[in-house]
C-alpha positions, 0 to 999 in steps of 0.5 A: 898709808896716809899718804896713800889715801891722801894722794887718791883723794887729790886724784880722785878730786882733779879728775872730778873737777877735769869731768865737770869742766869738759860737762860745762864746755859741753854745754856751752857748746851745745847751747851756742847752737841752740835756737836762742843764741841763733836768735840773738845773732839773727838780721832781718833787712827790710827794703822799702819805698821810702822815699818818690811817689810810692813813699806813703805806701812803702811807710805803710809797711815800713810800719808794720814791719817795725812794730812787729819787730818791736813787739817781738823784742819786747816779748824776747829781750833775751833774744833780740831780733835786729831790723835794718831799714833802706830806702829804694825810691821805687828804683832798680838802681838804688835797690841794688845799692840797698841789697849790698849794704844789707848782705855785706855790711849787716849780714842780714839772714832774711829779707823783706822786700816791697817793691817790683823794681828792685826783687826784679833787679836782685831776683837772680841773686837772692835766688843764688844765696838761698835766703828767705825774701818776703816780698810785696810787689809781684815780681816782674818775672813769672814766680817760681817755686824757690826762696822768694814769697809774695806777700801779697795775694796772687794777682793773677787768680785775682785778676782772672776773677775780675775779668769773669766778673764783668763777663757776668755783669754783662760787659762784652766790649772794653778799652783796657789801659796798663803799663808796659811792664812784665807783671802787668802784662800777666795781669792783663792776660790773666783778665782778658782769659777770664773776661773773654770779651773784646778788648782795645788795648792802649799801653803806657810806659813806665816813664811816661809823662805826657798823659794827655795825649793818652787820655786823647786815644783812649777817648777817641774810642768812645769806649762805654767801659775804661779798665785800669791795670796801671801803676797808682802815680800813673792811672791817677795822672791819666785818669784825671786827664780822661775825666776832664776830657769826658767833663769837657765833653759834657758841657760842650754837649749840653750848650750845643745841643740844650741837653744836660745829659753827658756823652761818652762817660764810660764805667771805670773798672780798677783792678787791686793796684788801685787799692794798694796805691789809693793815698796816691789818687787821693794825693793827685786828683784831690776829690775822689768823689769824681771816681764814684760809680767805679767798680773796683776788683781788690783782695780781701784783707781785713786787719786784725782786731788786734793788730788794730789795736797794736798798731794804734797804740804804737802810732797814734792813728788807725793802721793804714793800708797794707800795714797789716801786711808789713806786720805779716812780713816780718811775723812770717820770717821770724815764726818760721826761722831755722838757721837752715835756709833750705829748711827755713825756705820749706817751712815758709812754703808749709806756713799755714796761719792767721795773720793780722791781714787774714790767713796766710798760705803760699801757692806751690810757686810761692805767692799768697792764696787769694780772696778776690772781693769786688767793690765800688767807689761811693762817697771817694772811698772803696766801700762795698756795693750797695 
């Protein structure tokens, strides 16, 4: 009888041990799906500008991708989130190059993207994968409602608000001068729709070099108002062409006719490009104090006080343009994650928050809502007219 009992205890105690073994490997399994291993697993690709002309403003957002990563690591060790970096150079080819390393070498989940080139270049296949792309520059093509977000506000509601702007201002009659690129073009187009005036278009190509014989046709003119939709590297080259042409002008007026007064200077209008390429004009032109007067259309994007703060414990300066948008890139991929992409893509497109560059909301073709504010240039700096 002993016996007996003794056997039914060890059953009793095999089957025990055989219900908590399958309880644990439950578990387990339940957990290896759970939002915190994900987590761990999770690869975000950034493509910057790192290095050509744009470099400055690709750091920029370098930057504040980094330090969003970082400050997300911090608060997470338990879940790290790995970053992987490359450089495009502003170009197409080297983009490319760029998006393969990062989709078959590191496996990246989601995307960050800077430039127009290179989204232009792998557009149809981030399209195809699905995965979640945050993208800055606007893209070449017209945005669709799928898995790619602009970051940076609309420009082309922006745009049309410039172009109703100088209407009101009384401007009937303009030159406008931009680059022969797809995005541009919808640009202008955007401005002329709200402007409504006439206006004599000169179209510069994305290669070009020569920006004298530019700044000679546009000149030739006589325009009374220049408007700028070009690329920072190439409006500062032609606008300090165009400046020396009308200075030239001025003095050749006043020591043939004894009058100091100068001829033919037109009022410069700049649209957003400026304010995003703006360390460029700096780099090139040197003082640009000879821009003063110019009226400049950007997009209201105030840091964060916070941010502020962050950043310039982490860098030791206060944050640069459009850092605040790097930090808001990688903020927006992690704080909507599923390991569904067709879910993470939905909660992306019904994100409504407020970021450290002012509140983020996408359009139902997936670029940021706008807030269009029209400034100046006084003292070489973009202030607020008076």
């Amino acid at each position: 009888m002993n016996n007996t009992n003794n056997t039914k205890k060890i059953l009793i105690g095999v089957v025990v041990l055989v219900l908590i073994i399958g309880f644990v490997a439950y578990f387990s399994a339940t957990l290896s799906d759970s939002p915190e291993k994900v987590a761990k697993e999770l690869n975000i690709g950034l493509i910057s500008i790192l290095s050509g002309d744009y470099a400055a403003s690709g750091e920029n957002i370098k930057n504040g991708v980094v330090l969003a990563s970082e400050q997300y690591n911090k608060i997470h060790p338990e879940s790290p989130i790995h970053l992987f970096i490359e450089d495009d150079g502003f170009s197409s080819r080297k983009g490319v190059s760029a998006y393969q390393k990062l989709t078959s070498l590191n496996h990246i989940d989601g995307l960050i993207n800077v430039s127009t080139p290179t989204i232009d270049s792998i557009y149809e296949s981030v399209v195809k994968d699905g995965m979640p792309v945050i993208q800055g520059g606007e893209q070449g093509s017209k945005p669709l409602a799928d898995n790619v977000f602009g970051i940076f506000p609309d420009n082309v509601d922006s745009e049309y608000d410039y172009g109703v702007y100088l209407r009101e201002k009384g401007v009937k009659e303009m030159v406008v001068v931009y680059t022969r690129n797809d995005a541009m073009i919808r640009f202008v187009e955007a401005f002329k729709a709200g402007f409504q005036g006439k206006t004599t278009d000169f179209v510069i190509d994305g290669a070009e070099k020569d920006f004298k014989t530019h700044a000679l046709k546009v000149f030739a003119a006589h325009p009374s108002t220049v408007g700028l939709f070009i690329f920072p590297q190439q409006g500062a080259l032609f606008i300090e062409e165009y400046l020396a042409l009308e200075k030239n002008n001025s003095q050749s007026s006043g020591q043939n006719s004894g009058q100091s007064a100068p001829q033919n200077k037109a009022q410069l209008f700049f649209d957003a490009n400026f304010q995003s390429g703006f360390v460029d004009y700096k780099r090139i032109l040197g003082d640009t104090k000879i821009l003063d007067g110019a009226i400049v259309g950007t997009i209201d994007l105030a840091s964060s006080e916070e941010f502020k703060k962050l950043y310039t414990e982490r860098f030791g300066t206060e944050p640069p343009f459009l850092a605040d948008i790097g930090y808001d890139m990688f903020n927006v991929l992690v704080e909507t994650h599923s390991p569904d992409k067709k879910e993470w893509v939905e909660n992306i497109q019904n994100l409504h928050t407020a970021g450290a560059s002012g509140d983020i909301e996408f359009g139902l073709t997936g670029n940021r809502k706008p807030k269009t504010k029209m400034m100046t240039v006084r003292g070489g700096e973009i202030v607020d007219p008076l």
